[in-house]
KOLDRENLO-468075 format. One record per residue (C-alpha): residue number from 1; residue in one letter; x, y, z. Coordinates in Angstrom, 3 decimals. Example, Ala and Ser with C-alpha at 12.3 -4.5 7.8 and 13.67 -1.06 7.14 Angstrom:
# KOLDRENLO-468075
@sevex=1 zavex=a c1=12.300 c2=-4.500 c3=7.800
@sevex=2 zavex=s c1=13.670 c2=-1.060 c3=7.140
//
This chain:
# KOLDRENLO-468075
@sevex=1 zavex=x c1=-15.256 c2=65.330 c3=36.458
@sevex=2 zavex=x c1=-16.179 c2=66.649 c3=39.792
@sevex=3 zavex=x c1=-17.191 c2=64.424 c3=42.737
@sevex=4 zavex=x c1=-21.001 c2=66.094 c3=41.949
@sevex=5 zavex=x c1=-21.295 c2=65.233 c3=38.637
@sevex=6 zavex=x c1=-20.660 c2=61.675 c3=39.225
@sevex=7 zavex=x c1=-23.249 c2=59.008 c3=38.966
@sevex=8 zavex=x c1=-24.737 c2=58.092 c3=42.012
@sevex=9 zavex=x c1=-23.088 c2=54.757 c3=42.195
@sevex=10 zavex=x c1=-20.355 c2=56.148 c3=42.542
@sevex=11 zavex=x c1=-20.793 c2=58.034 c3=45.941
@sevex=12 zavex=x c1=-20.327 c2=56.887 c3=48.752
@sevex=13 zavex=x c1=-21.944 c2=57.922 c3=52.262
@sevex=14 zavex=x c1=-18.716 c2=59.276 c3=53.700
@sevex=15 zavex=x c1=-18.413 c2=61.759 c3=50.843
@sevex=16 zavex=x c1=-21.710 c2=63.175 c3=52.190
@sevex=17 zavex=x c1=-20.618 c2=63.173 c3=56.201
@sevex=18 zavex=x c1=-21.239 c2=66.517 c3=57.325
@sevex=19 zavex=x c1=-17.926 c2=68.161 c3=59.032
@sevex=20 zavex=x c1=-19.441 c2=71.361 c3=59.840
@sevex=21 zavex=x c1=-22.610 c2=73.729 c3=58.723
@sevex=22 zavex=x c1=-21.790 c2=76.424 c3=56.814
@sevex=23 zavex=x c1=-23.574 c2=79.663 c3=55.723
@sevex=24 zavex=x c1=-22.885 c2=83.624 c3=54.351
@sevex=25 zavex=x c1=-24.878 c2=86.018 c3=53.206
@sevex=26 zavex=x c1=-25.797 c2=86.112 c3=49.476
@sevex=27 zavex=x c1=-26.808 c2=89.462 c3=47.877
@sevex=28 zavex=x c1=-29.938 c2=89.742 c3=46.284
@sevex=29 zavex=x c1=-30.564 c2=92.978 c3=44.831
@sevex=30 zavex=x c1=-29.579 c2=96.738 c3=45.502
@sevex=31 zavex=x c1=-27.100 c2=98.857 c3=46.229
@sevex=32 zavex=x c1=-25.891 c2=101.092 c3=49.174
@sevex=33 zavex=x c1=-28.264 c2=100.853 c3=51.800
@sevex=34 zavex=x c1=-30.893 c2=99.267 c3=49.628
@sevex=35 zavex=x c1=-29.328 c2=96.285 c3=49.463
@sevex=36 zavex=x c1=-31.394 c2=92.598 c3=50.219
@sevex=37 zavex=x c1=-29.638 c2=89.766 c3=51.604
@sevex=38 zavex=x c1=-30.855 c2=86.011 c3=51.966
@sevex=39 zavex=x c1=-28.420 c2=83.453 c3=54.051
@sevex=40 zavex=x c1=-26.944 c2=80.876 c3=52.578
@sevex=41 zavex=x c1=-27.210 c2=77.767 c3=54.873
@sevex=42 zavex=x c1=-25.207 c2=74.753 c3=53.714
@sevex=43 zavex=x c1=-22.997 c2=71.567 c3=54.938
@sevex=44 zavex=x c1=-19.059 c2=71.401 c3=54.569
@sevex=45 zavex=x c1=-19.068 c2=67.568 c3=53.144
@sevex=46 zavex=x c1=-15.547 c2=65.651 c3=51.354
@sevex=47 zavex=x c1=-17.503 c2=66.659 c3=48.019
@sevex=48 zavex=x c1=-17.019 c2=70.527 c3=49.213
@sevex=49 zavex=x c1=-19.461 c2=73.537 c3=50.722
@sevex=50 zavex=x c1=-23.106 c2=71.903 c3=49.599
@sevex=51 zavex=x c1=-25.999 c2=73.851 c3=50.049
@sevex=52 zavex=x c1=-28.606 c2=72.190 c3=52.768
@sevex=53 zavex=x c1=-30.947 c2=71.390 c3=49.681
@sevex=54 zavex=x c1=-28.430 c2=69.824 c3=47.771
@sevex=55 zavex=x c1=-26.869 c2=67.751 c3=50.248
@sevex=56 zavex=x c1=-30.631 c2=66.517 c3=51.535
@sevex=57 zavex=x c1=-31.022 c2=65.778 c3=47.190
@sevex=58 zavex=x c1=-27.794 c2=63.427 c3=47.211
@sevex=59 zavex=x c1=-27.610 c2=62.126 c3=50.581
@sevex=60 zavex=x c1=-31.774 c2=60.862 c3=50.016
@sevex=61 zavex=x c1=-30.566 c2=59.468 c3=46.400
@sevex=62 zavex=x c1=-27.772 c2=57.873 c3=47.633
@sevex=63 zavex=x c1=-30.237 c2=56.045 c3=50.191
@sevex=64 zavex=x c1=-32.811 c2=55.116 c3=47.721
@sevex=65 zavex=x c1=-30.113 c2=53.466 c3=45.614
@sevex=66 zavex=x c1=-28.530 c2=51.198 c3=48.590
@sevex=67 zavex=x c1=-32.111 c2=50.411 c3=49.677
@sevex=68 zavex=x c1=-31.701 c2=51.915 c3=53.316
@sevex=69 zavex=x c1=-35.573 c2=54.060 c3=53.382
@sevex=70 zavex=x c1=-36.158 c2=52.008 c3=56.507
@sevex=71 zavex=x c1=-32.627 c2=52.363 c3=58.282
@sevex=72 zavex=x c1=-33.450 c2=56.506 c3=57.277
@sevex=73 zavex=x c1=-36.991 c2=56.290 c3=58.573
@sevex=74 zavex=x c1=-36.068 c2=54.277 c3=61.862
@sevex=75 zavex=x c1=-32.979 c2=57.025 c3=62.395
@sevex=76 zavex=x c1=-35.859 c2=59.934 c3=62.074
@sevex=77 zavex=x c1=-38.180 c2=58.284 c3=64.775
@sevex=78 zavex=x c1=-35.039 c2=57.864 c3=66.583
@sevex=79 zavex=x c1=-34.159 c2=61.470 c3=66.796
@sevex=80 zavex=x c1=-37.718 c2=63.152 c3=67.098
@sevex=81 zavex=x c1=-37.855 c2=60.857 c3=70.039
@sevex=82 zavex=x c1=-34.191 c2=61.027 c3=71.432
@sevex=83 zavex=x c1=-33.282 c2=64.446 c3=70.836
@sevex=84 zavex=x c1=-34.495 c2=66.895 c3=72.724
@sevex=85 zavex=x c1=-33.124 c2=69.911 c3=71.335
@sevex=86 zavex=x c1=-34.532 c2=69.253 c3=67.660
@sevex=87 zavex=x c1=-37.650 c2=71.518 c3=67.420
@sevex=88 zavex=x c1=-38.566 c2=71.010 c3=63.498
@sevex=89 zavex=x c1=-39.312 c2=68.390 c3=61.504
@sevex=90 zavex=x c1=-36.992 c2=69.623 c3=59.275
@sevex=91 zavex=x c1=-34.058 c2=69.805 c3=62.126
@sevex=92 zavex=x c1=-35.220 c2=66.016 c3=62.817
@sevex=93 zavex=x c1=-34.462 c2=65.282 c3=58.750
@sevex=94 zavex=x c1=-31.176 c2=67.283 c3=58.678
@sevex=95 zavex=x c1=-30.071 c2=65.172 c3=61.394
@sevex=96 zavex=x c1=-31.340 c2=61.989 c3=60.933
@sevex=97 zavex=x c1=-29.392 c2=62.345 c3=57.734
@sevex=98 zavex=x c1=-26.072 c2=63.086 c3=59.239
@sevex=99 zavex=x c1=-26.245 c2=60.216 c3=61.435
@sevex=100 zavex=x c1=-27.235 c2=58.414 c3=58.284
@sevex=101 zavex=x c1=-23.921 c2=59.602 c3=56.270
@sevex=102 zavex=x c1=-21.886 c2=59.006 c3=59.410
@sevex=103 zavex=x c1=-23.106 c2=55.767 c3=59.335
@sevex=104 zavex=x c1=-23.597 c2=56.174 c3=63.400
@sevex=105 zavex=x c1=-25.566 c2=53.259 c3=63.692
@sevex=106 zavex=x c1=-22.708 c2=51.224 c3=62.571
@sevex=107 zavex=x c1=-20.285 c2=52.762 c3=65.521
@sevex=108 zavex=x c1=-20.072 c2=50.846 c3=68.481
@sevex=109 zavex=x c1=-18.393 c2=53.504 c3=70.517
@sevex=110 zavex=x c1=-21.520 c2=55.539 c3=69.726
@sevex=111 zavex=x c1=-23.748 c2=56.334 c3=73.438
@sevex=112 zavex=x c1=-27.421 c2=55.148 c3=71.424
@sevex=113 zavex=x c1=-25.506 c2=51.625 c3=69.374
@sevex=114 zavex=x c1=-26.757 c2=49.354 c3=72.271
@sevex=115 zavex=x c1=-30.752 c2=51.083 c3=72.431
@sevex=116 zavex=x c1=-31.180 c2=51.917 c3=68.916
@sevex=117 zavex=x c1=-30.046 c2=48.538 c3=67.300
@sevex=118 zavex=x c1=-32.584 c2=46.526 c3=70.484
@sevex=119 zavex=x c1=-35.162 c2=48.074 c3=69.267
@sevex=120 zavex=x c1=-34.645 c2=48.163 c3=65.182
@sevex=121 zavex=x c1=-31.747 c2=46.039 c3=64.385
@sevex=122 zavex=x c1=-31.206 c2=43.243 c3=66.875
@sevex=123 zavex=x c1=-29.989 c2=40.708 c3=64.994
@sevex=124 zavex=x c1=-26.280 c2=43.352 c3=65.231
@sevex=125 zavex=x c1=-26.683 c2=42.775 c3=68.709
@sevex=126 zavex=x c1=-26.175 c2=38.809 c3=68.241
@sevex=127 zavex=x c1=-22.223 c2=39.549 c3=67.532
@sevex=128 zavex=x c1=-21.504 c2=42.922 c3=69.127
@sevex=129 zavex=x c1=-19.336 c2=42.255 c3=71.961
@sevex=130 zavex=x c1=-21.635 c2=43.560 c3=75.145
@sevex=131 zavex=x c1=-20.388 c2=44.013 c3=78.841
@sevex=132 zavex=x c1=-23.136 c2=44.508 c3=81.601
@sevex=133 zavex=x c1=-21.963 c2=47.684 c3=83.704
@sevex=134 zavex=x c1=-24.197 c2=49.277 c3=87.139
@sevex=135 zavex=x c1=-23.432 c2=52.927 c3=87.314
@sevex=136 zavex=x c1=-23.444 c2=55.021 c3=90.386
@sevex=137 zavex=x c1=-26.784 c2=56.568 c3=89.282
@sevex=138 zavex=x c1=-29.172 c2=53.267 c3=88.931
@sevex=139 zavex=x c1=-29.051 c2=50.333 c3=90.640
@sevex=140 zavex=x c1=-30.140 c2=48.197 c3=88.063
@sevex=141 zavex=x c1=-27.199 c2=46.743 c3=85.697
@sevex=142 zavex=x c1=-27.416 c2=47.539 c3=82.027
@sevex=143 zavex=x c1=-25.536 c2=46.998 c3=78.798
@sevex=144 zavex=x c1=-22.858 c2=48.559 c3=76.804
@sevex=145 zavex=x c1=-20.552 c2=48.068 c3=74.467
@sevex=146 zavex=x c1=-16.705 c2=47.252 c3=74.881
@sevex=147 zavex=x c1=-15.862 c2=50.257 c3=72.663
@sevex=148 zavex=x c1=-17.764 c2=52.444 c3=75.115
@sevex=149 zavex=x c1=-15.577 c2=51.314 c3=77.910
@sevex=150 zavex=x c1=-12.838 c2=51.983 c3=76.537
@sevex=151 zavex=x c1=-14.214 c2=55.149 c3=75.622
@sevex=152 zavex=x c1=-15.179 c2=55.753 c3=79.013
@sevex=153 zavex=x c1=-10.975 c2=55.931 c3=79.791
@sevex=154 zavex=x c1=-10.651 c2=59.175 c3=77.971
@sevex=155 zavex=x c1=-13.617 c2=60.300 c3=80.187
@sevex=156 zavex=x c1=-11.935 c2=59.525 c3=83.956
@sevex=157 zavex=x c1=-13.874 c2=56.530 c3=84.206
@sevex=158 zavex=x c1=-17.595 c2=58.040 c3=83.439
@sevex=159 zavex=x c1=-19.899 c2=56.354 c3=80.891
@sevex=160 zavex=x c1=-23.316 c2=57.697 c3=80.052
@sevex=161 zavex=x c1=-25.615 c2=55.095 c3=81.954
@sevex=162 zavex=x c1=-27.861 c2=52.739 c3=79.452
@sevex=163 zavex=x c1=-31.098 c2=53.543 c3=81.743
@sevex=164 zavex=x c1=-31.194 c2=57.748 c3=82.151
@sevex=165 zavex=x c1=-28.615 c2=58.863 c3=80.050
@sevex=166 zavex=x c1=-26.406 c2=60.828 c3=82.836
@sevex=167 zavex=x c1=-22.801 c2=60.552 c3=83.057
@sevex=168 zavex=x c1=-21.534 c2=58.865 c3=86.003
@sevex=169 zavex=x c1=-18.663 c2=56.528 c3=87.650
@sevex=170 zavex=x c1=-19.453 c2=52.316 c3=86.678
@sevex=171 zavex=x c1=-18.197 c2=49.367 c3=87.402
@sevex=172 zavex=x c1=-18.500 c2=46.196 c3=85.444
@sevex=173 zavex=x c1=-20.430 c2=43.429 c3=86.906
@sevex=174 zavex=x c1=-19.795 c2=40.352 c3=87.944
@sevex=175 zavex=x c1=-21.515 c2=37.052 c3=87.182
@sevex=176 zavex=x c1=-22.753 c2=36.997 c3=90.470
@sevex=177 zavex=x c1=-23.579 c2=40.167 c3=90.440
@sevex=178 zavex=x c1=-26.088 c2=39.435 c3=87.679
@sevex=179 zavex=x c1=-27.101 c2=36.434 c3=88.845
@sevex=180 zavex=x c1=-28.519 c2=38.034 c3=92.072
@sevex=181 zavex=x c1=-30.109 c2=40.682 c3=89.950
@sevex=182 zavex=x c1=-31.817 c2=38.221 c3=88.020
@sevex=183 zavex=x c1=-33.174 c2=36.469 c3=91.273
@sevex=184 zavex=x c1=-34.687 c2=39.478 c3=92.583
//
């Protein structure tokens, strides 16, 4: 039985991670120079080459049946608003739903983990180990997560900053450091 065919139980969301889009053309009718073409577009996934349609149909089932409409919903409104480059509201879908199969809000070491989860999960934020960090770029301090940091080694020392998004050089602060902040 192929990894398709099985119930939906038995998927998981990693068997739906997108590794890279696909596409080819696909001939429709005619020969010689009469020939019609569409284009194929499609995801490369552990389950194989799915087409765009059917990857949308088993990622959005597999959702429904783990109960996670809202996690989906909050990762769309994340995107439209975060993601600049996303002109459709079906490029916003496509990718909220390969950050949704890549379980990105789960990932610590990703750049959004600290804003996304303050604003729709913060009860993650409770046990997530945090380090406050002021970047050459703003003088206000701002919070990241330890897997950033070390992230940030395999970057020559540059993190994105938590208030404008640029890449820069950081430091991490110091309680007094914060504590003067805070009395300002």
């Amino acid at each position: 039985m192929s990894m398709r065919q099985k119930p939906i139980g038995e998927l998981r969301f990693s068997d739906l991670r997108v590794h890279y889009g696909t596409g080819r053309p696909v001939l429709i009718s005619g020969t010689g120079r009469n020939k019609k073409f569409r284009y194929r577009h499609g995801m490369m996934t552990d389950l194989g080459g799915l087409e765009i349609y059917e990857w949308k149909s088993l990622l959005n089932a597999l959702i429904e049946h783990h109960g996670e409409q809202e996690i989906q919903q909050q990762l769309r409104q994340w995107s439209r608003a975060e993601c600049r480059w996303l002109h459709s509201e079906d490029e916003v879908e496509e990718y909220a739903l390969s950050l949704h199969a890549a379980r990105i809000f789960e990932d610590p070491a990703w750049a959004g983990y600290v804003p996304f989860n303050r604003q729709h999960r913060p009860e993650i934020l409770e046990t997530a180990k945090l380090v406050w960090i002021k970047t050459s770029c703003c003088p206000k301090a701002g919070q990241i997560t330890e897997k950033q940091m070390e992230k940030a080694v395999y970057m020559d020392y540059r993190i994105r900053c938590p208030h404008c998004g640029r890449f820069g050089d950081f430091h991490v602060c110091t309680p007094e450091e914060l504590q003067e902040e805070k009395e300002i």
